[in-house]
N, C-alpha and C positions, 0 to 999 in steps of 0.2 A: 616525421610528423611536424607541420607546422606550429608557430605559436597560437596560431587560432583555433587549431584540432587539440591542443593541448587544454587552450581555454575552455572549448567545449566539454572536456572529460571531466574536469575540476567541477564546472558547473554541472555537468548529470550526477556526479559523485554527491556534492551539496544537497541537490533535490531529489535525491532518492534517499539519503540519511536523515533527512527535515521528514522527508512523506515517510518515510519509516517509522520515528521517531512519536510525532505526530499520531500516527494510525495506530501506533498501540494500546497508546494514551486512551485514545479516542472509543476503538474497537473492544478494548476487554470488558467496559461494563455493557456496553451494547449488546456483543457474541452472549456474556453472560444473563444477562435478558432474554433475548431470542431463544439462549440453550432450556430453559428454567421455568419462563413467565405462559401462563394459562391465559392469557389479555387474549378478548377476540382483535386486536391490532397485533397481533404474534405477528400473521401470514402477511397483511399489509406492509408492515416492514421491511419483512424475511422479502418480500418481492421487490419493495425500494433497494434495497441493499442490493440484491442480485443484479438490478437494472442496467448496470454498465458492462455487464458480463455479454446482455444479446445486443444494445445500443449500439449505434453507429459512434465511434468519439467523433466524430466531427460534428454531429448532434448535440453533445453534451459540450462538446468545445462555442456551438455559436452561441447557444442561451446563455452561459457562463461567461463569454463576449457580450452581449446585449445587456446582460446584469453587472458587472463590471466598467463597461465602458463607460463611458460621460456621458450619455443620455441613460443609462439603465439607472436600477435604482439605488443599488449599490455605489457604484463608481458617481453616480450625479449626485449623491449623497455628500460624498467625500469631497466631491469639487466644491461643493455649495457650502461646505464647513472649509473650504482654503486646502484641502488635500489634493493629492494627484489622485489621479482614478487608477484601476488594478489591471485595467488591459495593457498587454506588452510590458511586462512587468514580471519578474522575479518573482512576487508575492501572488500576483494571477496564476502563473502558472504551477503554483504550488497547490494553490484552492484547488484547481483542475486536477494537478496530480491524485490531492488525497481523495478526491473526491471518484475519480477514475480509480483508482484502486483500492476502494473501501472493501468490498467482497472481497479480495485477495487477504486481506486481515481477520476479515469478520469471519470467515468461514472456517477457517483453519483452526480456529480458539475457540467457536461455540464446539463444534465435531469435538473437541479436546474436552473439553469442561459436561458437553452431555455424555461422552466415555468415563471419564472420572468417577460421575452423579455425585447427589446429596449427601450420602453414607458417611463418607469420609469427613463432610465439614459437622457433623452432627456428632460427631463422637469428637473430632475438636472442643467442638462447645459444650460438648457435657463437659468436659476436662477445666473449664475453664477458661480458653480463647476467646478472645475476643478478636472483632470481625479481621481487623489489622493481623491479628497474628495466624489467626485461620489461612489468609491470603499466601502470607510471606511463607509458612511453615508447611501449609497443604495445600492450596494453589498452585504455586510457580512449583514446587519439585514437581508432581503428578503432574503439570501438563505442560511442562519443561520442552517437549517437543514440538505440541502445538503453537509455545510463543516462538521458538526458532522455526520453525517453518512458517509461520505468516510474516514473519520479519525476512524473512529468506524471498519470498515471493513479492510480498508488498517493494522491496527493493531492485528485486532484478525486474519486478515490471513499472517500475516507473524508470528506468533506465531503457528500459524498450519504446513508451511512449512516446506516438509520432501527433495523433491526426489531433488528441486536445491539445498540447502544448504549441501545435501552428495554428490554431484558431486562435486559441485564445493571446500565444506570446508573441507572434510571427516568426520571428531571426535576426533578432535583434547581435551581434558578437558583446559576449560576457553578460551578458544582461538576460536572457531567454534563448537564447541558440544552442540547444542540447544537442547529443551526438546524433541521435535520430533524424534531427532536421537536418544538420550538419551534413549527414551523407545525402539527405536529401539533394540539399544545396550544391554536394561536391559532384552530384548524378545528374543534376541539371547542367551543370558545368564545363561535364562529358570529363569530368580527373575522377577516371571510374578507378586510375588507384589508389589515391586516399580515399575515396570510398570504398575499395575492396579494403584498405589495412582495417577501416574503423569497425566496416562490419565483419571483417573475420574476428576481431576482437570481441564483439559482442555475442557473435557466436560460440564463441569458446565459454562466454562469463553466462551463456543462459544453458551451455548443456550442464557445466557446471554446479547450477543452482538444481537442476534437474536431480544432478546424481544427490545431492546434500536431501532435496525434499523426499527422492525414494528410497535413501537410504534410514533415515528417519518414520521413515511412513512402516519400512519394512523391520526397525530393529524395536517399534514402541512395542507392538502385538506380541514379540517373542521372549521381549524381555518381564511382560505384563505374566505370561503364559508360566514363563521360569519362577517368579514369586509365589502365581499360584500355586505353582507343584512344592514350593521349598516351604510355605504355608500348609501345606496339607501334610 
């Protein structure tokens, strides 16, 4: 591998642990809304959030170029205060990331947290919990899987991401040229074999993620199952 296939991997590594990082933050009180809240905007959400699941990304890629760049409102924002604008840019295609992979977060941790229910946090708080300790103590243990599997996913698929990250970043080298564009670029190029190294490596790192989320999918139910039975 080149130094510039090198740079690419450094940079998707970056922008899949930022958009990880990022989306958990962001996602768990959100999932825990949607899981929970009676609001007639429940469904309007729950369909926002979905939206980049049916969306073309090169849809979600131009409007987030138009708002970003230096006439949009964003980016012509930041130029008119003395900033650079966020097209082709690091930080652009970060927005896009998280924003492209929000349902890869959101869904995995509401599904967790309406499997949990209320029960649990309610006998917390007669005990004396308060909301902080609720979280930390019955929270993350009970839905221990759900946050490694939306971390698991929100990661390998912003390392997959092709069609936002070329709108929005183009191919820039170190600066927005993920491995995705990257083999793009190296297909264009007709060096279909650094293009075969980069995406047989991706293939390996998304069946991978594959076995991690089904193995998890298939050990929560049965270990939920065995408590019940050692409870009774």
């Amino acid at each position: 591998m080149s130094p510039n296939d090198w740079q690419a991997v450094w940079l998707t590594l970056q922008l899949g642990l930022a958009t990880t990082v990022i989306l958990l933050v962001l996602a768990t009180p959100l999932a825990w809304w949607l899981a929970f809240s009676r609001s007639r905007w429940r469904t309007p959400v729950q369909a926002l959030v979905a939206l980049p699941l049916v969306l073309p990304p090169t849809v979600l890629g131009f409007y987030l170029l138009l708002l970003l760049g230096p006439q949009g409102a964003v980016g012509g924002t930041l130029e008119a205060l003395g900033f650079r604008h966020l097209a082709f840019s690091f930080t652009g295609i970060l927005i896009g990331s998280v924003l492209y992979s929000l349902p890869f977060a959101v869904q995995p941790l509401a599904e967790s947290f309406r499997t949990m229910g209320v029960r649990p946090l309610q006998i917390a708080a007669s005990l004396g919990a308060g909301s902080w300790d609720r979280f930390r103590s019955v929270v993350l243990p009970l839905c221990k899987g759900g946050f490694i599997v939306a971390a698991t996913l929100t990661f390998a698929h912003t390392l997959g991401e092709f069609g936002v990250i070329l709108m929005v970043g183009g191919s820039i080298p170190g600066e927005t040229q993920v491995l995705s564009v990257l083999i793009y670029d190296h297909t264009e190029a007709l060096n279909y074999a650094a293009a075969q190294r980069l995406s047989l490596g991706l293939l390996v790192f998304a069946l991978a993620v594959l076995l991690v989320v089904y193995g998890f999918n298939y050990r929560e139910p049965s270990r939920q199952r065995h408590n019940q039975q050692a409870e009774q």
